[in-house]
N, CA, C and O atoms as a GROMACS GRO file, in nm:
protein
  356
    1UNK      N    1   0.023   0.324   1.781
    1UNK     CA    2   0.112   0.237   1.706
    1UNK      C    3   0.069   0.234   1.559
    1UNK      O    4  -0.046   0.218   1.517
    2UNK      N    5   0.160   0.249   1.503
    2UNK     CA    6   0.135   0.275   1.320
    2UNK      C    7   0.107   0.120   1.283
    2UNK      O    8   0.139   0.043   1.374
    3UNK      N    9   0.056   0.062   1.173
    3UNK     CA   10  -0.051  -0.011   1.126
    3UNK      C   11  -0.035  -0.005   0.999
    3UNK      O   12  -0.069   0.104   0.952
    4UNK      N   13   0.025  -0.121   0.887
    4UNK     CA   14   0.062  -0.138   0.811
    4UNK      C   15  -0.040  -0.219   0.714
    4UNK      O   16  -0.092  -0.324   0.750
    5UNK      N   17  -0.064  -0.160   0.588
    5UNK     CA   18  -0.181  -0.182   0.544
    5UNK      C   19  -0.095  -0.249   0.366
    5UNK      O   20   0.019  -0.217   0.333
    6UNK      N   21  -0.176  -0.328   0.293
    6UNK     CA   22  -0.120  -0.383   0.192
    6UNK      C   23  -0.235  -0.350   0.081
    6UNK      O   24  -0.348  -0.397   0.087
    7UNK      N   25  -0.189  -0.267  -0.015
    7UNK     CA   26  -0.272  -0.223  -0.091
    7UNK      C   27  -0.213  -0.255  -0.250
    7UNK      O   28  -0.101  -0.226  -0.293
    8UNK      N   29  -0.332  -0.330  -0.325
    8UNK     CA   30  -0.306  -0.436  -0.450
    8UNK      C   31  -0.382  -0.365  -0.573
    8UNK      O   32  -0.472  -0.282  -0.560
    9UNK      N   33  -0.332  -0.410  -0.691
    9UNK     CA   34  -0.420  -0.325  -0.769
    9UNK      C   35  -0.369  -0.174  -0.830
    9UNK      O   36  -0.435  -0.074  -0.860
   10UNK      N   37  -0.245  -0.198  -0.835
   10UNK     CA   38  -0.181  -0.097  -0.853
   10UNK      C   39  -0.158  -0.051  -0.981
   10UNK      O   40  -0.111  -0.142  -1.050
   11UNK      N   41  -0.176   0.081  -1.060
   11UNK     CA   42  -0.143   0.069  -1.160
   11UNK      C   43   0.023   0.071  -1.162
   11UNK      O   44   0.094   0.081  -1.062
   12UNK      N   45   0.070   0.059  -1.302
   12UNK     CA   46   0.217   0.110  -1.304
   12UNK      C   47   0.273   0.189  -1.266
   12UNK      O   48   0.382   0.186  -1.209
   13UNK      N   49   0.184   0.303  -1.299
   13UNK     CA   50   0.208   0.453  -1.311
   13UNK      C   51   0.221   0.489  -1.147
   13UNK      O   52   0.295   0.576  -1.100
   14UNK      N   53   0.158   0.429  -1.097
   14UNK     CA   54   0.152   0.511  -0.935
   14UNK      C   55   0.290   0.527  -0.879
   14UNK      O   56   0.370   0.434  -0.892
   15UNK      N   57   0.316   0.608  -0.834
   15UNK     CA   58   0.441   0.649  -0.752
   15UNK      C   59   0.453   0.654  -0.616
   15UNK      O   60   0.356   0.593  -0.569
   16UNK      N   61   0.520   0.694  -0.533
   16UNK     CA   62   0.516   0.680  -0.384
   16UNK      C   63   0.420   0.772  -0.351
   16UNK      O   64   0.333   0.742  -0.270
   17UNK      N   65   0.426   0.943  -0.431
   17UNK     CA   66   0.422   1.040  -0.380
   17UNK      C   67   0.268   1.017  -0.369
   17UNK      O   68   0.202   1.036  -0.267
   18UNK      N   69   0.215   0.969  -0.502
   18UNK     CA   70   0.046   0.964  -0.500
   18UNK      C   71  -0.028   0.838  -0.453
   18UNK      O   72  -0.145   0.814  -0.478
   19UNK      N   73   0.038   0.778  -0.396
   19UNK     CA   74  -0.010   0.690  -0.287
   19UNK      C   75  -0.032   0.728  -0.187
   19UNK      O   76  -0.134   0.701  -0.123
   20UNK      N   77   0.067   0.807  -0.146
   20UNK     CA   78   0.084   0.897   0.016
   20UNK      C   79  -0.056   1.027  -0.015
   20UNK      O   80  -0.142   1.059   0.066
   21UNK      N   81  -0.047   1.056  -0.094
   21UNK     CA   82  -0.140   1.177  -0.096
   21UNK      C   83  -0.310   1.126  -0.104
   21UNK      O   84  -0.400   1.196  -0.057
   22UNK      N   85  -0.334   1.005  -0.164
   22UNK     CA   86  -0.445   0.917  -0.198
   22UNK      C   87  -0.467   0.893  -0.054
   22UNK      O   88  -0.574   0.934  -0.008
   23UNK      N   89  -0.387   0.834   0.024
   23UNK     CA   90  -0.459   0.786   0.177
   23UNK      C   91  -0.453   0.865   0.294
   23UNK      O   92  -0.488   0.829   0.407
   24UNK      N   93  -0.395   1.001   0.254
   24UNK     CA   94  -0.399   1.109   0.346
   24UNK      C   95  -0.517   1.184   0.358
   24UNK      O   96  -0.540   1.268   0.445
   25UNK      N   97  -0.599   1.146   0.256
   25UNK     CA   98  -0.767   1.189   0.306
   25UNK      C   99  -0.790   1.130   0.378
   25UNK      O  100  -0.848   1.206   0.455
   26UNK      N  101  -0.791   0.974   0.450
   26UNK     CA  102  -0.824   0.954   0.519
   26UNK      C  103  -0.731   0.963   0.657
   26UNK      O  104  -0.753   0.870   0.734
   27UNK      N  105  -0.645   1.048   0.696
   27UNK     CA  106  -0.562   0.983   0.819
   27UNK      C  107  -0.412   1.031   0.792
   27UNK      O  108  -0.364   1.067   0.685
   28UNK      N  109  -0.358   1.024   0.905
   28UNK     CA  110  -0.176   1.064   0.876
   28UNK      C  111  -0.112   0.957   0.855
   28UNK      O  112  -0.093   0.876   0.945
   29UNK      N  113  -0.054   0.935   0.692
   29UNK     CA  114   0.026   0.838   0.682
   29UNK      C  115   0.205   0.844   0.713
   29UNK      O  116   0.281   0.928   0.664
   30UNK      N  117   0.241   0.742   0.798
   30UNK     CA  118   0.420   0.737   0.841
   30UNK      C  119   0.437   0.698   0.720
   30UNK      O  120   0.489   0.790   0.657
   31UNK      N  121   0.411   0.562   0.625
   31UNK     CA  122   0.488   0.530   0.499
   31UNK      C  123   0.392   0.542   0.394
   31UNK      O  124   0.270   0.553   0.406
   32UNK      N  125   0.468   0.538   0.276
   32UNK     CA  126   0.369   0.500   0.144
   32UNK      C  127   0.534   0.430   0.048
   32UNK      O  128   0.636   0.492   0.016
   33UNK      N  129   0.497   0.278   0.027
   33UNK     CA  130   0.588   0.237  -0.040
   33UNK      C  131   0.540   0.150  -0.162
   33UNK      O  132   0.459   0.060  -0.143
   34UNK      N  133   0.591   0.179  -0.294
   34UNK     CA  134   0.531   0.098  -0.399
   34UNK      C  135   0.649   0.021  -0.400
   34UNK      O  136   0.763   0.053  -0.365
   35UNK      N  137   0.593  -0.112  -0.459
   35UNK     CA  138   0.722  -0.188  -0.461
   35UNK      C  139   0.705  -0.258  -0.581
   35UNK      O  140   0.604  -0.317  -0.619
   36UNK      N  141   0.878  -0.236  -0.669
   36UNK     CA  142   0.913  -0.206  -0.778
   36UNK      C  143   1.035  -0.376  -0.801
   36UNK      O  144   1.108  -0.431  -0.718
   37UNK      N  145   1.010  -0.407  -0.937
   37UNK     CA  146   1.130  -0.466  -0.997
   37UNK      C  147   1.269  -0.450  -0.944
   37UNK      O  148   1.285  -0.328  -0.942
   38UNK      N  149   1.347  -0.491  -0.913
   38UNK     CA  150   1.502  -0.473  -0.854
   38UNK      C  151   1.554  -0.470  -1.003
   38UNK      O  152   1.646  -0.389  -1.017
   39UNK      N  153   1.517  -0.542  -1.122
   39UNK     CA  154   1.578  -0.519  -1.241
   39UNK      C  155   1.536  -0.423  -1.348
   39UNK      O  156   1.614  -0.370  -1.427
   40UNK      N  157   1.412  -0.404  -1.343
   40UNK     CA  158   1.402  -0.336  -1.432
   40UNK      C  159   1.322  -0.182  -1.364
   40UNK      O  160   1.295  -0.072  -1.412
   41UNK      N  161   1.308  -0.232  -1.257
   41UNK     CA  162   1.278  -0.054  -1.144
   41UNK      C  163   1.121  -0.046  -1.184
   41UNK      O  164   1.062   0.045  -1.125
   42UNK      N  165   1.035  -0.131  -1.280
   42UNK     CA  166   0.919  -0.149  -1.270
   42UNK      C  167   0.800  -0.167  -1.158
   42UNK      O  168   0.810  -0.250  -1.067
   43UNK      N  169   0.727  -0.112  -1.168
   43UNK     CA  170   0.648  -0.136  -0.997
   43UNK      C  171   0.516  -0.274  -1.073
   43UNK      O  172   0.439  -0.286  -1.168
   44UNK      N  173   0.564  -0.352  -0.946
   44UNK     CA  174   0.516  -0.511  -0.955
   44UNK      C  175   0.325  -0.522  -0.916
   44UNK      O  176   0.261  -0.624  -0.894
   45UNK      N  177   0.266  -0.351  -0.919
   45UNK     CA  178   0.135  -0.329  -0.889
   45UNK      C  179   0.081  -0.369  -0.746
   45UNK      O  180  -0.034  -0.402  -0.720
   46UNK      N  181   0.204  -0.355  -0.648
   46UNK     CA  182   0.156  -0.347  -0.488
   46UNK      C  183   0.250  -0.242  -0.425
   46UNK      O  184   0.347  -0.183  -0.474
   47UNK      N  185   0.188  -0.233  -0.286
   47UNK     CA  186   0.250  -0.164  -0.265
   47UNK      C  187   0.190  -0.191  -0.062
   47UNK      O  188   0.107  -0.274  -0.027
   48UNK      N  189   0.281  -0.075   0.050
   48UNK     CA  190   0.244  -0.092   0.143
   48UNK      C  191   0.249   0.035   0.204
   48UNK      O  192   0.346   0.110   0.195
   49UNK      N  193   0.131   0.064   0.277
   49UNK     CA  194   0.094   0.222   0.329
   49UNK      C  195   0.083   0.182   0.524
   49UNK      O  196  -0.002   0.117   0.585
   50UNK      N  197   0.184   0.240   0.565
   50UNK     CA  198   0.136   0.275   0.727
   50UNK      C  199   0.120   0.378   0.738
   50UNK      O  200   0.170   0.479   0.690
   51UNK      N  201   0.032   0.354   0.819
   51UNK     CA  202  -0.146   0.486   0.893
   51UNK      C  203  -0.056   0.460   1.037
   51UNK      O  204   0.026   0.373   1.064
   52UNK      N  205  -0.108   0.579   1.117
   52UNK     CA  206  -0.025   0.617   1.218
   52UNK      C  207  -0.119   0.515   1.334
   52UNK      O  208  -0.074   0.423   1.401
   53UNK      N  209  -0.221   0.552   1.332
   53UNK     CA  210  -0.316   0.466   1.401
   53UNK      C  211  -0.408   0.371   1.358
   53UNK      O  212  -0.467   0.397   1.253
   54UNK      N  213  -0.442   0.227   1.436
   54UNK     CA  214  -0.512   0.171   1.434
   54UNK      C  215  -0.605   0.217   1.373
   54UNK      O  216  -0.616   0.185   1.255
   55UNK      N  217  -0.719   0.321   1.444
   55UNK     CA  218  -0.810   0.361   1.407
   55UNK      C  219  -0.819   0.413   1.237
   55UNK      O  220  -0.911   0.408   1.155
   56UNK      N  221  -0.725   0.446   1.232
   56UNK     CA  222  -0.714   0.512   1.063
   56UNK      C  223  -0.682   0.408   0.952
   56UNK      O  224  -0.718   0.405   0.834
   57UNK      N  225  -0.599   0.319   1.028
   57UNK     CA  226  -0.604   0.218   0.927
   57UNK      C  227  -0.752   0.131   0.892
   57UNK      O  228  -0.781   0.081   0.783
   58UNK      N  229  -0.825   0.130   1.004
   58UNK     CA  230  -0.975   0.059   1.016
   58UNK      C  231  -1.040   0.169   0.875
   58UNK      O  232  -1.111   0.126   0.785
   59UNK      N  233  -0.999   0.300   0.887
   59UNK     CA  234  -1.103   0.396   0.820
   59UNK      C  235  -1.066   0.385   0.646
   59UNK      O  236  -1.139   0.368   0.549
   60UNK      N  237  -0.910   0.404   0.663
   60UNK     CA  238  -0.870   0.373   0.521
   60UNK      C  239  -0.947   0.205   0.454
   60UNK      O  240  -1.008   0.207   0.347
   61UNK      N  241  -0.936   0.113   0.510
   61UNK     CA  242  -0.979   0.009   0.460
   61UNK      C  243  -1.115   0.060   0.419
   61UNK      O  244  -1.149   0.102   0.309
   62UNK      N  245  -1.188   0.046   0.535
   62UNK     CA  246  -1.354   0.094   0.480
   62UNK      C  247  -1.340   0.150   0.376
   62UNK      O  248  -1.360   0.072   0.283
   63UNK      N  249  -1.299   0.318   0.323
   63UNK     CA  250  -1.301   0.419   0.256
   63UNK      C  251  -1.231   0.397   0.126
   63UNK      O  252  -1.254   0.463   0.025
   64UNK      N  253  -1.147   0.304   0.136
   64UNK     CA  254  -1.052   0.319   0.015
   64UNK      C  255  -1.054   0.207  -0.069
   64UNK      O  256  -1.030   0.211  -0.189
   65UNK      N  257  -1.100   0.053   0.029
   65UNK     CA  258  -1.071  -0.078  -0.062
   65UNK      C  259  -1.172  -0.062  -0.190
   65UNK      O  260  -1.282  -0.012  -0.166
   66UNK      N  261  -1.144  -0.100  -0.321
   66UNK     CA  262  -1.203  -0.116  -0.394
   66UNK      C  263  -1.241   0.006  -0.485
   66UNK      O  264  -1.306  -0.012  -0.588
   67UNK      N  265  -1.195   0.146  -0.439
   67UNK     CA  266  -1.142   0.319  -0.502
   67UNK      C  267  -1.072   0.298  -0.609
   67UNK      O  268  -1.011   0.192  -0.625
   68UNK      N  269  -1.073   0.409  -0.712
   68UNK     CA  270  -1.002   0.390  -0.848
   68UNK      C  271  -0.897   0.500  -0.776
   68UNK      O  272  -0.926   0.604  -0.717
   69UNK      N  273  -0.765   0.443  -0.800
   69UNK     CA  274  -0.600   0.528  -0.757
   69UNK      C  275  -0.579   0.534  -0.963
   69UNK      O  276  -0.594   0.429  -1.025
   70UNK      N  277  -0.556   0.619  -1.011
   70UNK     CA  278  -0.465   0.619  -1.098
   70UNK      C  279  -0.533   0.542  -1.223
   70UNK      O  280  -0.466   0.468  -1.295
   71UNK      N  281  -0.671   0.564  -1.245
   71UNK     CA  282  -0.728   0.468  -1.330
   71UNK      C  283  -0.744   0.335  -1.283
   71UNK      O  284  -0.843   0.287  -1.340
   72UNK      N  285  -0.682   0.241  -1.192
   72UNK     CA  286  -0.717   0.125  -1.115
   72UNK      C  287  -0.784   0.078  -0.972
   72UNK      O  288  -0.727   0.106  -0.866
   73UNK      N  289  -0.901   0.007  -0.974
   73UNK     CA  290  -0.951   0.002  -0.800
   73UNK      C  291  -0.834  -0.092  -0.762
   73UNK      O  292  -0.774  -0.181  -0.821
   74UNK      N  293  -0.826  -0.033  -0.631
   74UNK     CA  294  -0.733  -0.080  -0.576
   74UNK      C  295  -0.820  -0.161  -0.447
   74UNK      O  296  -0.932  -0.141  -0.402
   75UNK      N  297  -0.706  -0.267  -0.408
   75UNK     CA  298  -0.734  -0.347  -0.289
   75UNK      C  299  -0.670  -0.318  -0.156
   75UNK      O  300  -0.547  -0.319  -0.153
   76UNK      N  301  -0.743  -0.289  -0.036
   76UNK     CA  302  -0.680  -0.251   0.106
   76UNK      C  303  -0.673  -0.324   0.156
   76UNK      O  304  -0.789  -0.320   0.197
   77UNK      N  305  -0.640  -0.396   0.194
   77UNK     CA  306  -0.598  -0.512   0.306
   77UNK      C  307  -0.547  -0.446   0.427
   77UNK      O  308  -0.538  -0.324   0.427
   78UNK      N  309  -0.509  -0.522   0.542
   78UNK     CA  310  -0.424  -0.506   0.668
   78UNK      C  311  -0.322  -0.626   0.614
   78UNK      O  312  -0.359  -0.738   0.580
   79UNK      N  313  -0.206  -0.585   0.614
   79UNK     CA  314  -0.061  -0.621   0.572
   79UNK      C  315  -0.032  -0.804   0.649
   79UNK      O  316  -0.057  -0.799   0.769
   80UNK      N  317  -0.008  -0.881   0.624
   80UNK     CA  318   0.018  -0.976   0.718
   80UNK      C  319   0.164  -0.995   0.679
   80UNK      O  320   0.200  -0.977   0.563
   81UNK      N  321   0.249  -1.030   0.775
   81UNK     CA  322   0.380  -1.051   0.812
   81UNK      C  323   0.460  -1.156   0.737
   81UNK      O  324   0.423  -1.273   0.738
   82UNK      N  325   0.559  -1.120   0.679
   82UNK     CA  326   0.593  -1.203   0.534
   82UNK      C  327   0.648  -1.345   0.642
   82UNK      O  328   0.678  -1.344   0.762
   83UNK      N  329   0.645  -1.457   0.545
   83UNK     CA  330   0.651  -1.575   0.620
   83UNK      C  331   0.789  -1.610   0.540
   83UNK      O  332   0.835  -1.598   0.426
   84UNK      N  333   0.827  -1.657   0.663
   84UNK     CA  334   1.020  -1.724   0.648
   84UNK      C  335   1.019  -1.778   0.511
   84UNK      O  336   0.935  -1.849   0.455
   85UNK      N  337   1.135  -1.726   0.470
   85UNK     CA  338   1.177  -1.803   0.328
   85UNK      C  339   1.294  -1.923   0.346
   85UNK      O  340   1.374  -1.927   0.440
   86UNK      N  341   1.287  -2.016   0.241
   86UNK     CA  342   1.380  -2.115   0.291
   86UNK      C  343   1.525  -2.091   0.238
   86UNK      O  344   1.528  -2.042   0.125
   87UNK      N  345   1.648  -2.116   0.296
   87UNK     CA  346   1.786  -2.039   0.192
   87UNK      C  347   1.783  -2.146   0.064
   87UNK      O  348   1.797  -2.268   0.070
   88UNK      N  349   1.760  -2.067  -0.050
   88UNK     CA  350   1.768  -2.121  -0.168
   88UNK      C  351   1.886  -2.174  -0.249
   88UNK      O  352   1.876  -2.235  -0.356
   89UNK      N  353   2.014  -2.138  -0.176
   89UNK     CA  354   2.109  -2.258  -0.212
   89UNK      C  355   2.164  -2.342  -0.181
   89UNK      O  356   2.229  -2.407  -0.263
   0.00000   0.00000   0.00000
């Protein structure tokens, strides 16, 4: 079961492609998603990487939290599950 990891610390510059290629030393990644401004298409310096397995996500954390991506150390976390929003009008 793939294993969704939340990685902070992002520079601007990072793109999907070199996120995906950054955590594929450690492991086969299913996603690599930076996540960007809806207005201005700017990336908001996070982003979220699923590792195919448990096990790889355990390895990426070890191996990667606190690594310079792109001129910035970045932060690995294990992803926690966004919490209900309330309807805002």
């Amino acid at each position: 079961m793939a294993t969704k990891l939340f990685v902070g610390g992002l520079s601007w510059d990072t793109k999907e492609d070199s996120l995906r290629n950054f955590f594929a030393q450690v492991g086969n990644v299913v996603s690599a998603t930076v996540i960007t401004d809806k207005f201005s298409g700017r990336s908001k310096g996070f982003g979220f990487v699923e590792m195919a397995t448990e096990a790889e996500s355990e390895e990426a954390i070890k191996k990667l939290n606190g690594q310079s991506l792109d001129g910035r150390n970045i932060t690995v976390n294990e992803a926690r599950p966004q919490a209900p929003r309330e309807n805002r009008r």
